[in-house]
N, C-alpha and C positions, 0 to 999 in steps of 0.2 A: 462526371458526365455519364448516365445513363441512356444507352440507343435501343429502342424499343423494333421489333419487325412487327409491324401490323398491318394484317392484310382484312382486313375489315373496315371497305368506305361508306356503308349506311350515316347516316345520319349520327348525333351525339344520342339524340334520345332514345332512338334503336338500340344504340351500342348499351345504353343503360338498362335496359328493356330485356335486353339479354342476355346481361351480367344478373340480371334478379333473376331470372328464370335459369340462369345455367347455378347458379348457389343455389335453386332452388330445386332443382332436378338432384343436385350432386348429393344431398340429402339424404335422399333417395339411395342412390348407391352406397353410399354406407351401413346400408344392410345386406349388402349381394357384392362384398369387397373382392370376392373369388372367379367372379365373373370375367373371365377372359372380354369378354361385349365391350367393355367401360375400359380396357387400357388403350392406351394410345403410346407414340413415342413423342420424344421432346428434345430437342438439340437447345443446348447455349454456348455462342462463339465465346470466347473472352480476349478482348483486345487488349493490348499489353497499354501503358499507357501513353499520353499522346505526343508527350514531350521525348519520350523513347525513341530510338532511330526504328528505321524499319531495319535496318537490319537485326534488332535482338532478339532471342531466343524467344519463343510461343509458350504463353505460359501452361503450365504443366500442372497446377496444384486440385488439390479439392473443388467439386462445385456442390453446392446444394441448396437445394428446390424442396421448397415446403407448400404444400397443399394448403392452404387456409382455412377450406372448410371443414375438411377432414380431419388437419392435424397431425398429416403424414409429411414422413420427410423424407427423402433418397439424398444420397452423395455417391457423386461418382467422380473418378481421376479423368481431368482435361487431358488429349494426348491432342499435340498440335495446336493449344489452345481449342478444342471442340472437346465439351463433354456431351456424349448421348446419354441419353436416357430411354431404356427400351423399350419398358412395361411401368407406364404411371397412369394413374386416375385422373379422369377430368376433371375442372374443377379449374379454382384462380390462385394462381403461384407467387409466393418470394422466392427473389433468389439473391443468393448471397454466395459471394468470393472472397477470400481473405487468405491471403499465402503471404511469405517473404524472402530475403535475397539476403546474402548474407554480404558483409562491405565487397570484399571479393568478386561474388557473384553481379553486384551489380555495376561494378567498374568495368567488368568484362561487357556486361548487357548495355551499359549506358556511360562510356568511360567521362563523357561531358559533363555528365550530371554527379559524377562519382564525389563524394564529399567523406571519405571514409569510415562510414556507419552501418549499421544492417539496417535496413529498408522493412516497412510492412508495404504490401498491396491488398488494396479493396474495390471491390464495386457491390452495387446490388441492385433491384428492380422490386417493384411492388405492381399487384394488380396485373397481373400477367394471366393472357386466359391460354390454356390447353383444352381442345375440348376435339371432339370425334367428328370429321365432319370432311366430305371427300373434296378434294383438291389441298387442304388447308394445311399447310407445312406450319407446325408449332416451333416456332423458332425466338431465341431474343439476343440481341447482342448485348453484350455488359463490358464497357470501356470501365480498366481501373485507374486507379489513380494511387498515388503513392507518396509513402510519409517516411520519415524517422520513426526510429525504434526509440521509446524515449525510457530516459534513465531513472526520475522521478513520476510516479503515479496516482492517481487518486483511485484510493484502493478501497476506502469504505465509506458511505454513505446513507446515515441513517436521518430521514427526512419527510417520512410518512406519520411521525408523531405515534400515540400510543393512548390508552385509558387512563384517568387517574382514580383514585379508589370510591370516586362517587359512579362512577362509570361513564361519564364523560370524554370527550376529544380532549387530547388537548398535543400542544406540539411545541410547550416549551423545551425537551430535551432531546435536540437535535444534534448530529456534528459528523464533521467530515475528516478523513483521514490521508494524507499524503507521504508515500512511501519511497524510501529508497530502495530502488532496484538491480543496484547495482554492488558491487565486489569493495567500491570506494565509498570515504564518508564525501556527500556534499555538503553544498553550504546556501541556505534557504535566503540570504541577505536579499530583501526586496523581489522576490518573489509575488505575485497577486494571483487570489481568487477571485473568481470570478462568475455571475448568472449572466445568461446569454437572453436576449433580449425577444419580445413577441409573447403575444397570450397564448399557454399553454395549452385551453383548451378550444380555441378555434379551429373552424375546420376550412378555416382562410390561411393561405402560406402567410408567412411572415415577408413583408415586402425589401426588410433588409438582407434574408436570406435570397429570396428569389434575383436580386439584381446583384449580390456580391458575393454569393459564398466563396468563389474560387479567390478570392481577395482578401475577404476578411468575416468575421464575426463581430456582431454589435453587442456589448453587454450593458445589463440592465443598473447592476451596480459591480462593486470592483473592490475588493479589502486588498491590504498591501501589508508584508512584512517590513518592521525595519531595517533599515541599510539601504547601501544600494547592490544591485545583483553585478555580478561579478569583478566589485572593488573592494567593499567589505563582507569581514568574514566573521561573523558576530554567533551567525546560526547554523553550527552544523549539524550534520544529521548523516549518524551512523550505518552502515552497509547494513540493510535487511530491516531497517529499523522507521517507526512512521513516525509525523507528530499527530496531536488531536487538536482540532477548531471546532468548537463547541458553539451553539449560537445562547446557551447560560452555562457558563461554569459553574452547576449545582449538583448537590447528591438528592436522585429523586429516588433513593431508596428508603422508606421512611415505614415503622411499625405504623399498622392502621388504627391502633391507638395514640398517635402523637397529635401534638394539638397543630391543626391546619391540614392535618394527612386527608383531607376528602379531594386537595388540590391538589394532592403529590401522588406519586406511583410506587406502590409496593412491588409492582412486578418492572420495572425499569433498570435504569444505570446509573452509573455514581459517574459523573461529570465534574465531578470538583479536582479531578486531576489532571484535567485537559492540558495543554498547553498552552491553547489561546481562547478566549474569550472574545465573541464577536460584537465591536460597540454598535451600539444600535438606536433610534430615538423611539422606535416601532415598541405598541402594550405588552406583547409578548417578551421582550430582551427586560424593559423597566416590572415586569412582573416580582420578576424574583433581586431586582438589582444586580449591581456589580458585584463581583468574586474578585477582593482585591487583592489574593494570591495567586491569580490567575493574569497573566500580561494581557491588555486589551487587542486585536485587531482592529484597526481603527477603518473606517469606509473611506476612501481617497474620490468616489462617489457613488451615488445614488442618485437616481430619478425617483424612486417611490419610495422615499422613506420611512414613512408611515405603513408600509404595506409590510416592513421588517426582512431584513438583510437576511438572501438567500436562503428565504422561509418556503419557499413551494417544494411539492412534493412532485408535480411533474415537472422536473425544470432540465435546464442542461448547465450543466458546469465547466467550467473553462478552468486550466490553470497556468498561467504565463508569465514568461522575465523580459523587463525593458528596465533600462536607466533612464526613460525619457522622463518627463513632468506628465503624468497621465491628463491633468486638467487643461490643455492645450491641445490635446487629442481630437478631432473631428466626429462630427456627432451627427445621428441621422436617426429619423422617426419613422413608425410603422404606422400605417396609414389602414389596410388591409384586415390583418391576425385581431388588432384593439378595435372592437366596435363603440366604445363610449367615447365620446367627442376630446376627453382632457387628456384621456389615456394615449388619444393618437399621436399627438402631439410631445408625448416623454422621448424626450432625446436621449440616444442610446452611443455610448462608445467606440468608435471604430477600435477592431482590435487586430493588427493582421496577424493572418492568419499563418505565416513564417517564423512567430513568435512562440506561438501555443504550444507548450510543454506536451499538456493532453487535456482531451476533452471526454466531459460522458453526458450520454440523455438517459433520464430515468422519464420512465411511461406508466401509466394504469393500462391496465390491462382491456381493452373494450372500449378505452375513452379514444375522443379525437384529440389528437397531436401531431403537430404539423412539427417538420423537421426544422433547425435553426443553423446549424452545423455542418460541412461541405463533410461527405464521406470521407476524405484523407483526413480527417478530425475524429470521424464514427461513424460507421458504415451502417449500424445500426442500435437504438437504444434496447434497454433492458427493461423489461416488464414487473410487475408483480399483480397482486389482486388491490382492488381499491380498501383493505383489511388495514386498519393500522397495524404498527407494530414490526414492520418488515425493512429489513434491513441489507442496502448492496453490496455487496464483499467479492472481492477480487480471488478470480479464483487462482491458485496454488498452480504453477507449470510446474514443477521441479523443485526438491530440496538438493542444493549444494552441500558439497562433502564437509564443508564446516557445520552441516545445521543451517545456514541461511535458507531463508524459502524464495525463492524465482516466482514474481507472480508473473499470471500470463497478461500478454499484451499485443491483441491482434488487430489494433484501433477497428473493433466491433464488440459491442461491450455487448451483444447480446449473446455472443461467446466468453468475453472475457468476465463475467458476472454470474451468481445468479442471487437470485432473491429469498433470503433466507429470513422465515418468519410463520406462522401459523395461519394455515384458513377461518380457526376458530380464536379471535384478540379473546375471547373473556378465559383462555385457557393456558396460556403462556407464560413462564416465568419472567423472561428478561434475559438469561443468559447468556443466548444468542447477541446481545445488545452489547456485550462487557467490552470497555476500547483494548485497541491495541492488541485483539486476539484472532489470530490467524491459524486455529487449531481446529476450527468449525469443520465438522465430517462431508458438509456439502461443497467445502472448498479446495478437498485434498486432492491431489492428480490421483483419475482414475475413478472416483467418485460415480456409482451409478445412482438414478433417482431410484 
């Protein structure tokens, strides 16, 4: 839940009138950035969350407020739950909170809620105006909310496709990586992936999102491992160590002299060693066929089958364990986000949201995307350029004294990611693409751009 202070009662279209004209002045000031004239100060309360007693402790972490037009960012330390900001530029603001509680910590803050795990908290706000103007207290309150620290992650996501040597799109060699994060081997028995539901680039909410997020997430379609989750133990998976879901299990490495190479990619990845292969009815998955040393993921469902399992490049991903029969699940359509009369109509999964391991949203950078996902899930998505070729990678908190790497996990994947890949696709080898490598220089703790 985000609570906004606005002391601005004009009209809507006013208010619009002068969001274009204050982005449009603030422009301006970026070329007179030294200008004492253009600072202002900014306060953000941070309410601890709501199911918290009033009596626990005022949170205390990080706040930070990013300028949008500018591209400026400040952080400053909450004391009392208030962080001020003394000296920032007008202009329209995100803001984002992400701290956490260690089990301890939060048994004391919240002994009710206490379940003994380390806690993340988040909130954020978008579209926040600061601007210079006498009487006008720039103020916003940001209620957080609060998750599990989770043990398993989705650490890499390459899903923006690539060139093949004709120089074409193409986006048969895709796959997602889910990591152990922890000191123990788990066990993936019946586990599901998951796309979360609503047209990615509407600049309509998603109408499942708007009535349920604090409930649940709808998804679009849903792969499931075998077994069932925490009866059998067919699939483990080692401390520090990921699997790969491929949506083809193929090597798109190929001399550009080989016969068919104008379809394949000499600067690409070798997917033939995935460990799952996603089954699909969709042109793209029957492209290349099945890889029958590869085990299939099989879809337990889909509403757009044809449109190919967990094929977008702006999507959000879900990952979650139930024992239940997923096809007896309750189902609800987006009426809103889908302008085409058939698409509103695709029934989408209820998935609660007590379930979900973790979730991420991946964004274009400049495009419209409307959120599907309650911030204790992902407080906010991770960018890149609309460039194929670009790949999400979890970035590295810490290597352990064994050599295990600790990825971070602050359920705001625009912290916990970044997007690793070239401004220039006709210039890139692929490297950066190799599965199961968490050695990349932009993901190591400490890492400056």
């Amino acid at each position: 839940m985000i609570i906004y202070d606005i002391t601005n009662n004009k009209s809507k279209m006013n208010k619009v009138i002068k969001l274009a004209a204050l982005a449009a002045a603030f422009l301006s000031f970026a070329a007179c950035e030294k200008k004492d004239d253009n600072n202002v100060s900014m306060t953000v309360n941070v309410i601890m969350p709501s199911d918290f007693p009033e009596s626990s402790p005022s949170y205390s972490g990080d706040v930070t407020i990013t300028n949008t037009t500018m591209g400026k960012t400040y952080t400053v330390k909450a004391v009392n739950g208030v962080a001020k900001f003394d000296k920032v530029y007008q202009g329209i603001y995100e803001i984002l909170v992400s701290g956490s509680m260690t089990a301890d910590e939060f048994k004391s803050a919240a002994p009710e809620l206490a379940n003994g795990y380390d806690i993340l908290l988040n909130g954020n706000a978008s579209d926040v105006q600061v601007i210079k103007e006498d009487g006008k207290v720039n103020s916003a309150d940001i209620q957080l909310v609060w998750s599990v620290k989770s043990e398993l992650l989705i650490s890499r996501m390459y899903t923006n496709g690539t060139k093949n040597n004709a120089g074409r799109s193409v986006n048969y060699p895709k796959y997602w990586e889910i990591y152990n994060n922890t000191d123990n081997t788990l066990y993936l028995d019946g586990l599901c992936i998951a796309q979360a539901h609503g047209n990615s680039t509407s600049k309509n909410p998603c109408e499942l999102y708007t009535k349920y997020q604090n409930e649940a997430t709808y998804a679009s379609r849903i792969a499931r491992l075998d077994g069932t989750h925490g009866v059998t133990q067919n699939i483990p998976l080692e401390a520090g160590k990921s699997i790969v879901i491929a949506w083809n299990a193929h090597n798109f490495i190929v001399p550009e002299d080989t016969e068919g190479a104008q379809d394949k990619c000499t600067m690409n990845v070798d997917l033939s060693g995935a460990d799952y292969e996603i089954e699909s009815t969709a042109y793209f998955w029957n492209k290349y066929g099945d890889n029958t040393n590869v085990p299939n993921l099989k879809a337990v469902y889909d509403c757009m089958p044809t449109a190919g399992f967990l094929q977008m490049g702006q999507a959000v991903f879900i990952f979650f364990a139930t024992e239940d029969e997923i096809d007896g699940w309750e189902t609800g359509t987006d009426a809103t986000s889908y302008t085409i009369a058939s698409q509103q109509n695709l029934p989408a999964k209820r998935v609660p949201n007590s379930i979900v391991i973790d979730a991420v949203e991946t964004t274009t950078t400049g495009a419209a995307q409307q959120k599907r996902i309650p911030d204790a899930l992902d407080a906010k998505g991770i960018e890149s350029l609309w460039n194929m070729g670009y790949i999400f990678d979890r970035k590295v908190q810490y290597v352990a004294a064994d050599g295990r790497k600790v990825l971070l996990d602050t359920n705001n994947s625009s912290n916990d990611f970044v997007a690793v890949g070239s401004s220039d696709p006709e210039n890139y080898d692929g490297s950066h693409l190799v599965i199961k490598n968490y050695d990349a220089p932009e993901i190591q703790p400490g890492h400056k751009k």
